[in-house]
C-alpha positions in Angstrom: -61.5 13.8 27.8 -59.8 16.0 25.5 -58.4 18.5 28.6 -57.0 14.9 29.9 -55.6 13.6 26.2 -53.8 17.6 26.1 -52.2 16.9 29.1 -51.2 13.5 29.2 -49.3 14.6 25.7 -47.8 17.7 27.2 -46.9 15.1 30.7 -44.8 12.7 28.1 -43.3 16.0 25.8 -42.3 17.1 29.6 -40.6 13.2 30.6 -39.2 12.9 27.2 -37.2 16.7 27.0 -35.3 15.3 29.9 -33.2 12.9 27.9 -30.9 14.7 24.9 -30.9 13.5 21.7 -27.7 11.0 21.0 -26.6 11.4 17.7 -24.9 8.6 15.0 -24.2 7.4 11.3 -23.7 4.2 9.5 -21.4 2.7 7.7 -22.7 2.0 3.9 -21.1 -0.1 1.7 -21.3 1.0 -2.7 -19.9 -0.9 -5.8 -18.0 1.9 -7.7 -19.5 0.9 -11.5 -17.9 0.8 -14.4 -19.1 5.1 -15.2 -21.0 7.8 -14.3 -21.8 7.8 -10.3 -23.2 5.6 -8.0 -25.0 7.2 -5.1 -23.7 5.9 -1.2 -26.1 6.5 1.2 -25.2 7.6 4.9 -28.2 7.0 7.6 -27.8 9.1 10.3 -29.7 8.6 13.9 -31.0 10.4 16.5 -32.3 8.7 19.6 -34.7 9.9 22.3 -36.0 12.7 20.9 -38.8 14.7 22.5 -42.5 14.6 21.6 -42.5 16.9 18.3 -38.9 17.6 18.9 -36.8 18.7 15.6 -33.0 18.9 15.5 -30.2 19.2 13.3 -26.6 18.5 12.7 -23.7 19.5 10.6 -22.1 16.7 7.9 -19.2 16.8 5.8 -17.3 14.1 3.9 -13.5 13.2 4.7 -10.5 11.8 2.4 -9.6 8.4 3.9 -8.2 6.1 1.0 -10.5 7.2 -1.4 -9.9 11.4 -2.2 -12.7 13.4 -3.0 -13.4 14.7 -6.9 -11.6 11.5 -8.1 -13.1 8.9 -6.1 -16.5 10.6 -5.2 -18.0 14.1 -5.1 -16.5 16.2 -1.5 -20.5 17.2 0.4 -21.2 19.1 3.4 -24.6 20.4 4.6 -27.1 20.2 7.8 -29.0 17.4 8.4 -32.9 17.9 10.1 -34.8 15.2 11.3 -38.0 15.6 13.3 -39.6 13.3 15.9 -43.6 13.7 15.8 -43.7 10.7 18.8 -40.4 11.3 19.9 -38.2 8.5 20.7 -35.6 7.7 16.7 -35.8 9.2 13.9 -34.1 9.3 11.2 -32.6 11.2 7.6 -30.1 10.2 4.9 -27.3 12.0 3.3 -26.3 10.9 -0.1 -23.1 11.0 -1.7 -21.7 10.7 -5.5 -19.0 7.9 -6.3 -17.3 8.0 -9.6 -17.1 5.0 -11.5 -14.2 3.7 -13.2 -12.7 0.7 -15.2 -9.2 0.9 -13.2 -8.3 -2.0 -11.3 -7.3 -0.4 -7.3 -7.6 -1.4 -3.9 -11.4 -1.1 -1.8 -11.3 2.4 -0.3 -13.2 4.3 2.4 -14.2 7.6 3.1 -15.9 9.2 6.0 -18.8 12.1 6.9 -18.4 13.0 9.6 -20.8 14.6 12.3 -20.4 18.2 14.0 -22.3 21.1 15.9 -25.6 19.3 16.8 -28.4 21.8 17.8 -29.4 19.5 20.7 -27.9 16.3 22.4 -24.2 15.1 22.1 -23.1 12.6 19.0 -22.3 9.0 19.9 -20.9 7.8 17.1 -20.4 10.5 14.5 -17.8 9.4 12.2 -19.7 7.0 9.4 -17.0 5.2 6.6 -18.2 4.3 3.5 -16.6 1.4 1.5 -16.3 1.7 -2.3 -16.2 -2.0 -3.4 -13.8 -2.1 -6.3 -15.6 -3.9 -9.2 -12.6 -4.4 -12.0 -10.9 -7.3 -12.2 -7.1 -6.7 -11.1 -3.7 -7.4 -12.4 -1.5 -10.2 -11.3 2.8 -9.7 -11.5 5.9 -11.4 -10.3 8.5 -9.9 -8.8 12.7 -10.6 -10.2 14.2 -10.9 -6.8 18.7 -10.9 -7.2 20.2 -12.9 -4.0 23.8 -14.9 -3.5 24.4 -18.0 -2.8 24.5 -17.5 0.8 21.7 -15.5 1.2 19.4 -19.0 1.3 16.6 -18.2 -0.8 15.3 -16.2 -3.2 11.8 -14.6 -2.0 9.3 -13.4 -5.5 6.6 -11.1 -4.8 3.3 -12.1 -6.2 1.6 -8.8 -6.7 -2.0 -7.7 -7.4 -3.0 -4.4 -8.5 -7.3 -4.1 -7.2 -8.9 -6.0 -4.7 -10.4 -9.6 -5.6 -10.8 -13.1 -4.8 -7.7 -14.5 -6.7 -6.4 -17.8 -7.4 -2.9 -18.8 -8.9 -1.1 -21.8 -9.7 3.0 -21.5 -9.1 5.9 -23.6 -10.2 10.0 -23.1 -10.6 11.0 -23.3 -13.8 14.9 -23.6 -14.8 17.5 -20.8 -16.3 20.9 -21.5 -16.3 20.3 -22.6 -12.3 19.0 -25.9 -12.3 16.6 -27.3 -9.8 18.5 -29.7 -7.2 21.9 -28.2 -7.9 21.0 -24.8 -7.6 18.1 -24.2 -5.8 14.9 -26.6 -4.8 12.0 -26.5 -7.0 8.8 -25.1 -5.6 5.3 -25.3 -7.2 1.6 -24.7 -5.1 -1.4 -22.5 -5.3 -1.7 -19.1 -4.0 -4.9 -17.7 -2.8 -5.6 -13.7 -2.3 -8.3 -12.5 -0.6 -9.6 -9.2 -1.0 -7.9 -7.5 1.8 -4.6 -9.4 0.5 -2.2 -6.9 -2.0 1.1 -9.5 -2.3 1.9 -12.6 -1.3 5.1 -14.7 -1.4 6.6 -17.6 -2.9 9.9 -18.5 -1.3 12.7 -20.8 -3.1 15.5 -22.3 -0.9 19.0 -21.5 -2.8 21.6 -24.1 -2.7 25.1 -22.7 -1.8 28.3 -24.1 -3.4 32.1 -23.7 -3.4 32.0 -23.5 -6.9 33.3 -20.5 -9.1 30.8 -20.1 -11.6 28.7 -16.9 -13.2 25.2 -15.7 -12.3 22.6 -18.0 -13.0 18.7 -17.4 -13.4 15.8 -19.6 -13.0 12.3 -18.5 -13.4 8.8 -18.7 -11.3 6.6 -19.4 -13.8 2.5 -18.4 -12.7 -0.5 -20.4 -14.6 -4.1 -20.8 -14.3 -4.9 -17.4 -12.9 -8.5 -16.9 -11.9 -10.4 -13.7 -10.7 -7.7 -11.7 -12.7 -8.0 -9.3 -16.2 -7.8 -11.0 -19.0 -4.7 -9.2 -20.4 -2.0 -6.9 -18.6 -0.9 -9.5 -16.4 2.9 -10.5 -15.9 2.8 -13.9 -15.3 7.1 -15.2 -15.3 9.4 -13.9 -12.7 13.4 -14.3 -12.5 15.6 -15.1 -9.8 19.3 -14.1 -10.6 21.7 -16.0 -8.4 25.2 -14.0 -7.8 27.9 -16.0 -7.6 30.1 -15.1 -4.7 32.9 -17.4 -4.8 35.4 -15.5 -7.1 38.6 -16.5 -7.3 41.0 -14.6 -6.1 44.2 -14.2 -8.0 47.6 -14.7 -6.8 50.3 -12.4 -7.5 52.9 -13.6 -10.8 56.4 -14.6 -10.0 58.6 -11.6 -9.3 55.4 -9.9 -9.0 54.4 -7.3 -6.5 50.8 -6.9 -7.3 48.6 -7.7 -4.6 45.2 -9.5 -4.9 42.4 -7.1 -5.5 40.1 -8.7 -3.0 42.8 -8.0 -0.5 43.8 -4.6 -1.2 40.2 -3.4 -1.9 39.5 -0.4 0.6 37.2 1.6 -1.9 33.8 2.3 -1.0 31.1 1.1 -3.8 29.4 4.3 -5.5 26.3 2.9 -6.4 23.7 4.8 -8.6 20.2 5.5 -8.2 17.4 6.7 -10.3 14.6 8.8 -9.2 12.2 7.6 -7.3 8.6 7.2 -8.2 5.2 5.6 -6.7 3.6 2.8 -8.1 0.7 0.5 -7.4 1.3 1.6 -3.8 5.2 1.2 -4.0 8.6 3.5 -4.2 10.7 2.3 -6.8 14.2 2.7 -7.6 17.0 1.5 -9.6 20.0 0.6 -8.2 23.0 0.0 -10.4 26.0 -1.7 -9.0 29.4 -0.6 -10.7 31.3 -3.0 -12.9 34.0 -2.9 -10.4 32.5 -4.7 -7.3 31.8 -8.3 -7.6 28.8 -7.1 -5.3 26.5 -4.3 -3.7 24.1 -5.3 -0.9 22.2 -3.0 1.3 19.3 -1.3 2.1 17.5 1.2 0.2 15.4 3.5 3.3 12.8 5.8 1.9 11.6 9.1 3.6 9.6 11.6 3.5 11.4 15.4 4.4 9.9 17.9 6.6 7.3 20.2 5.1 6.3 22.6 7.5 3.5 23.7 5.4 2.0 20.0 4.7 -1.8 20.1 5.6 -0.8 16.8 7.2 0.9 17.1 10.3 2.6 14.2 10.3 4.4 15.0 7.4 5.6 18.5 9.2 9.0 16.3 10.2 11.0 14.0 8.6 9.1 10.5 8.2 10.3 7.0 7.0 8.3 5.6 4.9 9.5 2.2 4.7 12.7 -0.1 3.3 14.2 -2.6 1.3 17.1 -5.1 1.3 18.6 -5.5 -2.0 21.9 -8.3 -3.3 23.4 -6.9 -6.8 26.1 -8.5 -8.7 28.7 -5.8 -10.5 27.9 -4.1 -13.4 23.8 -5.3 -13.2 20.8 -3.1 -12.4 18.0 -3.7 -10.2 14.7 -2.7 -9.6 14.0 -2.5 -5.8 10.1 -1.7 -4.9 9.4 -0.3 -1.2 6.1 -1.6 0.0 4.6 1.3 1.9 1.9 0.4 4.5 -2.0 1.3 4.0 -1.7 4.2 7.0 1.7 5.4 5.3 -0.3 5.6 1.6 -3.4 7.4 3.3 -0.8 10.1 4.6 1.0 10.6 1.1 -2.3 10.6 -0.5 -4.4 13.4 1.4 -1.3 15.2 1.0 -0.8 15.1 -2.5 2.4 16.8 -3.7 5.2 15.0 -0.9 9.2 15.7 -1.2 10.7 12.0 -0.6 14.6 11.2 -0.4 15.7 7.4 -1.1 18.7 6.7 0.7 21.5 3.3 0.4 23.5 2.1 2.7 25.5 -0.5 0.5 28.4 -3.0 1.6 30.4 -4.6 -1.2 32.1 -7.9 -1.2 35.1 -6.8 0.7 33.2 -4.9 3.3 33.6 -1.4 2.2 30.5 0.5 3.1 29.0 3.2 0.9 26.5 5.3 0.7 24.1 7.4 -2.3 21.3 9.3 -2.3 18.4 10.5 -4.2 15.3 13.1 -3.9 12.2 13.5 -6.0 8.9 15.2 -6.0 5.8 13.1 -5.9 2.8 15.4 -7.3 0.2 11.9 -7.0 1.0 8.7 -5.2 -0.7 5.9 -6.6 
């Protein structure tokens, strides 16, 4: 009997060797804390293994949204796991998360699987999620339009990932609902995947010469939100563009301005930085125009030396429409995308290069530009 037991053992050791271990790794899910580390846990897998069959594998972690030593601790090692019946088995690799009271976005990092001693991997790139756990901030955009540009569009902003709820309403400047523009009021709802939404308020256009008026969106009843540090008014400035134009005094040979105006606008710009996952600039209009509008294009230049290849050439990194009335300044934010933030943040230090193209109200087109040096996006 024992002679038979021996062999029947070595006859399934035998049937099993013939199918190769097939490697993978799980995707765990950790809530940051507050301090200190939290501990993610990464299963990995191998399937039909051998009778008494032990193999290995390398592991290492990888930047996605979340970068290693800030977010969590960077770990790379060999993985063993040992199959006594054969068939799965299973070990766990465990990885250090840093806690921290700053509001931010969920972010993910991967290990990722290499080099197995036997078998091929199946799936052998694991991301981890790192549930943020503080309550973000909530801000309103101050969008500048014309008359004819038929609304003005605020930006309701969070800075961290949460459930959020928000009452909305108009609230009147010097524009006045009905007149000059059409009150808006509602409730705006963020899910956690959700970074902005937008509340958009129809401008009414007139023939009217008049100055720049301002009405405000006004937020209330925020819930899922920080107690303090929130921004909770916005202001819409509506540029008037019916100017009058002057005609020329008996005897006189002056000519309008509006007619003779063949100057291109010289706007200025300020350096720009990141920001809550932004590029942001200010744009000053000169005294002299009744008005700049444009867009401001962002990119990154061409580092041949960047350890990410796709910032080895010249990349855009996103753009923004902008309406300023002469002699005011504006703040214009760039939205980047999640992928484009990724690339700027593995990269760390990135050369960028805001560029305008502006038209003024005459249709002269100018253009100004700006670099800066971004040692951390954010």
């Amino acid at each position: 009997m024992a002679a038979v037991a021996a062999a029947l053992v070595l006859g399934v050791s035998a049937g099993a060797a013939q199918a190769a271990p097939a490697w993978s790794v799980n995707d765990p899910v950790v809530s940051e804390g507050d301090s200190g580390t939290t501990q993610v846990t990464f299963t990995i897998t191998a399937d039909n293994l051998a009778v008494l069959e032990s193999d290995s594998i390398d592991y290492v972690t990888a930047d996605g949204t979340a970068t290693a030593g800030s977010d969590y601790a960077a770990t790379s090692g060999t993985a063993t796991v040992s199959g006594l019946l054969g068939g799965t088995a299973t070990t766990t690799v465990k990885v250090n998360v840093n806690g921290d009271t700053t509001p931010e976005r969920d972010e993910t990092f991967a290990l990722v699987l290499s080099n197995p001693s036997a078998g091929t991997i199946a799936d052998g790139t694991g991301q981890a999620t790192i549930v943020n756990d503080d309550k973000p901030h909530i801000s309103v955009s101050n969008p500048h339009v014309t008359e004819k540009d038929g609304a003005a569009v605020f930006t309701v902003s969070l800075d961290g990932a949460a459930a959020v709820t928000v009452h909305y309403a108009t609230a009147d400047g010097s524009a006045l609902a009905g007149s000059d523009y059409t009150g808006q009021s509602g409730t705006l709802s963020f899910a956690r995947s959700d970074a902005a939404k937008t509340v958009s308020v129809p401008i009414i256009d007139d023939t009217t010469n008049e100055g720049d008026e301002t009405f405000r969106l006004q937020l209330s009843n925020p819930s899922g939100v920080g107690s303090s540090g929130n921004d909770l008014s916005g202001t819409a400035t509506i540029s008037d563009d019916d100017a009058v134009v002057p005609l020329p005094t008996s005897g006189s040979s002056a000519t309008p301005a509006t007619l003779s105006d063949t100057t291109a606008p010289h706007v200025r710009l300020s350096r720009p930085r990141s920001s809550r996952g932004t590029i942001v600039v200010s744009i000053t209009c000169p005294a002299t125009e009744t008005l700049c509008r444009g867009t401001l294009t962002t990119f990154s230049r061409a580092d041949r030396r960047s350890k990410v290849r796709r910032l080895r050439h010249e990349r855009e990194l996103g753009a923004a429409t902008f309406v300023i009335a002469g002699g005011r300044t504006a703040v214009i934010t760039t939205r980047l995308s999640s992928a484009t933030l990724r690339l700027l943040r593995r990269a760390g230090k990135v050369s960028i290069r805001s560029y305008a193209v502006v038209r003024d109200a005459s249709g002269n087109v100018g253009t100004a530009g700006v670099g800066a040096v971004l040692r951390r996006v954010f």
